[in-house]
One Martini backbone bead per residue (centre of mass of N, CA, C, O) as a GRO file, in nm:
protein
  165
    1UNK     BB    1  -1.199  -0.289   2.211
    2UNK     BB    2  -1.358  -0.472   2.017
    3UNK     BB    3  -1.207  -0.742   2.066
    4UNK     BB    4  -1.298  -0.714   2.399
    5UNK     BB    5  -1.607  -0.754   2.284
    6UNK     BB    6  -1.598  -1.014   2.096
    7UNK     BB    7  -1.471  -1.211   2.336
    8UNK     BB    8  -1.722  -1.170   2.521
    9UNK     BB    9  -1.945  -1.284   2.289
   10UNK     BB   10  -1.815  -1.545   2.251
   11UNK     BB   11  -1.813  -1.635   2.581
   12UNK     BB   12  -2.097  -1.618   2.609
   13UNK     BB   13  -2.243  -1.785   2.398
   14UNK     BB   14  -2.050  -2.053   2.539
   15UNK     BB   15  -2.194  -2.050   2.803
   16UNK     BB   16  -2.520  -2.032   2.667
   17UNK     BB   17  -2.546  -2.239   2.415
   18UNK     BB   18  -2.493  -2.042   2.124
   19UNK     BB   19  -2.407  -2.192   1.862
   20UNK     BB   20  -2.482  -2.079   1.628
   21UNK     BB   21  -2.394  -1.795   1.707
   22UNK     BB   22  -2.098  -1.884   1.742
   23UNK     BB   23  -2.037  -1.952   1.478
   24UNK     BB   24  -2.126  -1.697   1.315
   25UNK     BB   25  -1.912  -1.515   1.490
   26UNK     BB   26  -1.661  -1.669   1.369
   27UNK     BB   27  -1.698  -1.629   1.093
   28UNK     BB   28  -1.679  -1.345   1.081
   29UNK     BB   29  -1.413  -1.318   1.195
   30UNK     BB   30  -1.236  -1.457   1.017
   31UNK     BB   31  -1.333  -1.262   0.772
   32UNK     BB   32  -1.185  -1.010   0.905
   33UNK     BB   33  -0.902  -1.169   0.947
   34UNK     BB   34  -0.845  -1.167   0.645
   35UNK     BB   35  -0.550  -1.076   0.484
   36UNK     BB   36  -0.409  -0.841   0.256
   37UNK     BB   37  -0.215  -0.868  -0.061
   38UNK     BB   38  -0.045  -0.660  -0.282
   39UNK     BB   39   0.151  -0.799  -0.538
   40UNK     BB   40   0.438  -0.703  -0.731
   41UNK     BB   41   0.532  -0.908  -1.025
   42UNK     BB   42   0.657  -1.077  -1.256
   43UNK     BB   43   0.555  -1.291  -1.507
   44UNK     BB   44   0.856  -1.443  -1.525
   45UNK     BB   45   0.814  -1.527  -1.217
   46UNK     BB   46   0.872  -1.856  -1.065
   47UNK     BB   47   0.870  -1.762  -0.718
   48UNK     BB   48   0.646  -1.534  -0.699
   49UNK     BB   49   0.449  -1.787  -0.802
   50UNK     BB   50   0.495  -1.934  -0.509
   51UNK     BB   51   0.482  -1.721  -0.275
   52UNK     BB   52   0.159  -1.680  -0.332
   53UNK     BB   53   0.107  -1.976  -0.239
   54UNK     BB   54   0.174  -1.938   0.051
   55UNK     BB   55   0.050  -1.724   0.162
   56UNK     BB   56  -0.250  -1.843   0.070
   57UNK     BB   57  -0.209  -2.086   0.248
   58UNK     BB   58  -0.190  -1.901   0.509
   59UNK     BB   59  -0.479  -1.679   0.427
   60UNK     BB   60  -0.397  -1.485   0.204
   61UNK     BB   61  -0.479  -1.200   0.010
   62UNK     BB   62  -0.399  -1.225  -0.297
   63UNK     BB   63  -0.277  -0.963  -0.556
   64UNK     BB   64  -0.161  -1.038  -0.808
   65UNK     BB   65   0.083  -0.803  -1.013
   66UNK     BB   66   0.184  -0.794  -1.323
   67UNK     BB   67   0.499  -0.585  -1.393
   68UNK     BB   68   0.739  -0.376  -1.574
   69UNK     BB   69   0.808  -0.170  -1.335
   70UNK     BB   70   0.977  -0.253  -1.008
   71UNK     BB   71   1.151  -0.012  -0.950
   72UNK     BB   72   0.922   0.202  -0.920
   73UNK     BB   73   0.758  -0.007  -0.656
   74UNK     BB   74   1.037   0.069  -0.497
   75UNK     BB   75   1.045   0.325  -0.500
   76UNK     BB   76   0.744   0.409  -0.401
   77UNK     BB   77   0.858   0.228  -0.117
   78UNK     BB   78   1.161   0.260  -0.027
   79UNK     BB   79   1.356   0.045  -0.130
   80UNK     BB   80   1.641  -0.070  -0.061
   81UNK     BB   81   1.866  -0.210  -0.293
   82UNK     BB   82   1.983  -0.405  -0.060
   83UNK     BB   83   1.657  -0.513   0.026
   84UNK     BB   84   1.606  -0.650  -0.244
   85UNK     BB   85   1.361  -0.802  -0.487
   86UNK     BB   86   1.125  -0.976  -0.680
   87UNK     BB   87   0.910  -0.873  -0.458
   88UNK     BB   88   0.601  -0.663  -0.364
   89UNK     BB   89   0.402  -0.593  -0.052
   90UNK     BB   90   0.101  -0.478   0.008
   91UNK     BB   91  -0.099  -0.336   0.248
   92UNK     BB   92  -0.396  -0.196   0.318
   93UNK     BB   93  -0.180  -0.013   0.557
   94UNK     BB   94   0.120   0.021   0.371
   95UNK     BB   95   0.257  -0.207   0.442
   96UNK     BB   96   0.594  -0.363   0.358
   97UNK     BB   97   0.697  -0.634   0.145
   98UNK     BB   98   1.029  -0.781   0.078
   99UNK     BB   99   0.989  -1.096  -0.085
  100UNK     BB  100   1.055  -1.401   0.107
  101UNK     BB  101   0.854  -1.366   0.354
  102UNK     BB  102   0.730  -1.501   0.565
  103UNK     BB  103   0.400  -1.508   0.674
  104UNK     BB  104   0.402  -1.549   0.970
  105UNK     BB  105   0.557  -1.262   0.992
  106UNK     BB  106   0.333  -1.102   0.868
  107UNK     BB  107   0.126  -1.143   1.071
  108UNK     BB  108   0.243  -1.073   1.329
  109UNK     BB  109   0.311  -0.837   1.236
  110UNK     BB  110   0.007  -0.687   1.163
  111UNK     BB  111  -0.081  -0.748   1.456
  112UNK     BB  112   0.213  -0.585   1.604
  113UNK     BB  113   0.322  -0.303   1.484
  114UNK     BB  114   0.592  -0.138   1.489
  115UNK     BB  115   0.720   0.115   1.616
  116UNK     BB  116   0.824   0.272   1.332
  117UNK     BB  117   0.705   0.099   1.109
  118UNK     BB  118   0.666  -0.025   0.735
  119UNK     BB  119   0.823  -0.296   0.722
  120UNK     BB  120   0.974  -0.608   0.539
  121UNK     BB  121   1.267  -0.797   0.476
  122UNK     BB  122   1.431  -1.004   0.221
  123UNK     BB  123   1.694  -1.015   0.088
  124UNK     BB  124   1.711  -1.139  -0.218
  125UNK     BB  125   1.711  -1.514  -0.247
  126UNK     BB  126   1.689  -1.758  -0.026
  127UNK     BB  127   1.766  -2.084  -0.006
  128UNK     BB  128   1.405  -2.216   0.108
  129UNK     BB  129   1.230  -2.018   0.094
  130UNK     BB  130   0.960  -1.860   0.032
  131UNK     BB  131   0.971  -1.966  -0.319
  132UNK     BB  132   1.279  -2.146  -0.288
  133UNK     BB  133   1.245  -2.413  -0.309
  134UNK     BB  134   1.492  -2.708  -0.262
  135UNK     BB  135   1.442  -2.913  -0.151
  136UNK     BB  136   1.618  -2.921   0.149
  137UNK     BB  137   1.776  -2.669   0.080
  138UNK     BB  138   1.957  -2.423   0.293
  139UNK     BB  139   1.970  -2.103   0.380
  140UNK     BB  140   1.982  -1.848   0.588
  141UNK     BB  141   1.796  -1.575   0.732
  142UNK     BB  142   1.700  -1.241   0.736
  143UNK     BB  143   1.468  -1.052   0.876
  144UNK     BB  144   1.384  -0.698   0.808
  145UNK     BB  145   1.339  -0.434   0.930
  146UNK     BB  146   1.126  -0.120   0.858
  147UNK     BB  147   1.195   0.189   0.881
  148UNK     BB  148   1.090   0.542   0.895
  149UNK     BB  149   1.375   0.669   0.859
  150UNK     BB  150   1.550   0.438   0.677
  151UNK     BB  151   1.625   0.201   0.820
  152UNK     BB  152   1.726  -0.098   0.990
  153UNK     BB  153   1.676  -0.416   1.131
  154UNK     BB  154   1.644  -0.764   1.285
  155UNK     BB  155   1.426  -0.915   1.333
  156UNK     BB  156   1.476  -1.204   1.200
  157UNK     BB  157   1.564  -1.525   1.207
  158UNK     BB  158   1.671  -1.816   0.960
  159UNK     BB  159   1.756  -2.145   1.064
  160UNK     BB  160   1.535  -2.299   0.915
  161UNK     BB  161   1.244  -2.437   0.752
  162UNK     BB  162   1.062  -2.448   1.039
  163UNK     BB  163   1.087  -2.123   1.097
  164UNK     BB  164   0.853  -2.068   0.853
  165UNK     BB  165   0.594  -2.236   0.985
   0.00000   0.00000   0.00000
């Protein structure tokens, strides 16, 4: 409901010539809706604080923590040993990514997230992937969605380097 009053004060004021005004609610929405992320990761992976300059560079907000003990955050989180990566990343309310999931599909996920899920992982580390880069090689991969049963599912498909971004 607040977005479709928000989106009608946006409509009002740029129909009535509030730029100022209209600036001003932009910006404030703007700040609003930049996505926030503790990563949880290894101090000694460089591929993981790659993955954080995506995320960032995505504009969310990431608190990255180099911790030593990533299977407790991974117990702690339910990831399945089969879904696991080298780092994990938890949103404001809770939900969960694992590994170098694209930025643009945890936007997605966050905007709309599906009745019974959890998160989202990338098993292992695939090559190419966001924080994986090796000059143009690239492996496919799946993003597999984390239901709160404890299944998984398929979210996405990722053929190309192009459908990361």
């Amino acid at each position: 409901m607040s977005r479709i009053l928000l989106s009608t004060s946006l409509l009002l004021l740029a129909l009535t010539g509030c730029s100022k005004e209209l600036n001003q609610t932009e910006a404030a929405l703007s700040a609003r809706t930049k996505l926030e992320l503790t990563t949880f990761k290894s101090a000694s992976c460089g591929c993981c604080g790659q993955w954080v300059a995506h995320a960032r560079a995505s504009d969310f907000v990431v608190d990255a923590r180099n911790v030593d003990d990533l299977n407790a955050v991974k117990n702690r989180h339910h990831i399945d040993p089969r879904l696991q990566s080298c780092h994990t990343s938890v949103s404001r309310d809770g939900y969960v990514f694992e590994g170098h999931v694209p930025a643009k599909l945890i936007r997605r996920f966050l905007q709309n997230p599906p009745a019974g899920a959890r998160g989202l992982a990338v098993p292992a580390m695939p090559l190419g992937s966001p924080g994986m880069e090796v000059g143009e090689r690239f492996t496919p991969y799946n993003v597999m969605l984390l239901h709160s049963d404890g299944s998984d599912s398929v979210y996405a498909r990722i053929d190309s380097i192009e459908q990361q971004h």
